[in-house]
Residue, then its C-alpha position, 0 to 999 in steps of 0.5 A: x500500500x502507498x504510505x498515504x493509505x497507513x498515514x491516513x488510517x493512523x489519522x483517522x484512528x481507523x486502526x482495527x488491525x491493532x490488538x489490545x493484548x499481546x497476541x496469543x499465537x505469539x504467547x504459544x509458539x515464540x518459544x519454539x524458536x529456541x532463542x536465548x533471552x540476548x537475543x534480539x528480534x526484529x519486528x517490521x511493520x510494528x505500528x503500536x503492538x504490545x507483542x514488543x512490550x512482550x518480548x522485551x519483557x523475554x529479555x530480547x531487545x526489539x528493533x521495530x520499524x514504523x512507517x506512521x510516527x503517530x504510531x510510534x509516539x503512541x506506543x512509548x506513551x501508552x506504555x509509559x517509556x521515555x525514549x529520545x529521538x533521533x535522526x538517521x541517513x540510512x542509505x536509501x532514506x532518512x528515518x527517525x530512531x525513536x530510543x528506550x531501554x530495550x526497544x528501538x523502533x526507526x520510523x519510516x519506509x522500510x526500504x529505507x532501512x539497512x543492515x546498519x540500523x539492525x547490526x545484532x539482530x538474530x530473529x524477527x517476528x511478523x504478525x502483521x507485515x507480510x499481509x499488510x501488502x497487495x500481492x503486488x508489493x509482497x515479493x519485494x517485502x520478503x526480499x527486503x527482510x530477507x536482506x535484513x535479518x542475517x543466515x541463520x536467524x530465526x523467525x515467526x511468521x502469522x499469516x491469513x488466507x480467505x477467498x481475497x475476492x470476498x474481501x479488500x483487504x488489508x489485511x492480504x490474504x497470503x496462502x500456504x501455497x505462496x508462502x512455500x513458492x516465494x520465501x523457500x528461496x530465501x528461508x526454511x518454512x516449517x508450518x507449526x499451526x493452520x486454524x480456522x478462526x472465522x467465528x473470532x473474527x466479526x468484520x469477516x463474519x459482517x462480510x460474508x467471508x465464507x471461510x477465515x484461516x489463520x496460520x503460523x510458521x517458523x523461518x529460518x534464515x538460509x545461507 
């Protein structure tokens, strides 16, 4: 999506993608990753999530990306952490380095970040990024993180899948079947969990939506 389309649902407070708990598929299945507390996990396409605050409290610190600014001020107040900001020239943009104790979030395009900002990062976590992208835009998205987190490094990913024409999204609809042809070239998919969770989820039930499935997988990074 044009960033305008992100700007605009955090301006109008139209963002009913945002959960007010830590997600519980993260609750269940982050421990399959095996990582050690040090670890630190990179979130793309964070918005305000209380998953970071989770995973902080782990022990991980968690380097988040951002593209609304909103977002990422909400998200240190409503948890009450101070935090400084800077400026940085990242190669391919500028972003804003919003700083704590243990969470960093950049605020800006993603493809606008590089290794540089996310040196020690060794897993990652996608909840909300992967299908919050038109099929269209979703190659150079796993591309990207593909190039920002290092061999080796482990991650989890949630994904939905539904029939896209009974819906616009976001959220996309990603099937196991695109996951396995476009991220096997760059990681290890493992599928942990596939769940039908149409009657959790009202707006597509409103819809008409005729079936709503929710899965979870563990990457790892290839060589």
């Amino acid at each position: 999506m044009e960033p305008s389309f992100w700007h605009s649902k955090w301006d109008a407070k139209q963002i009913g993608f945002h959960q007010h708990e830590v997600n519980p598929l993260l609750l269940k299945y982050w421990s399959n990753l095996n990582l050690s507390p040090d670890s630190e996990v990179f979130v793309p396409l964070c918005g305000k999530t209380l998953d970071i605050c989770y995973l902080a409290e782990l022990g991980h610190k968690v380097l988040g990306c951002e593209l609304s600014q909103a977002a990422v001020e909400q998200f240190f107040t409503e948890n009450s952490l101070a935090y400084s900001m800077s400026s940085v020239t990242a190669s391919a943009g500028k972003l804003n380095q919003f700083d704590a104790e243990q969470v960093v979030i950049y605020q800006g395009d993603i493809f606008a970040l590089t290794t540089n900002e996310l040196p020690d990062v060794k897993a990652f976590y996608d909840r909300a990024a992967l299908i919050a992208w038109p099929e269209s835009m979703r190659l150079a998205y796993v591309e990207k993180l593909a190039k920002l987190v290092p061999p080796e490094s482990l991650g989890l990913l949630i994904t939905l899948d539904y029939p896209q024409e009974a819906l616009k999204g976001p959220p996309f609809a990603v099937s196991n079947d695109w996951v396995v042809a476009n991220m096997n070239e760059f990681f290890d998919v493992e599928l942990l969990s596939c769940e039908d969770v149409l009657s959790d989820n009202p707006r597509f039930v409103n819809k008409e939506v005729p079936w709503l499935t929710e899965s979870v997988y563990k990457l790892k990074r290839k060589h």
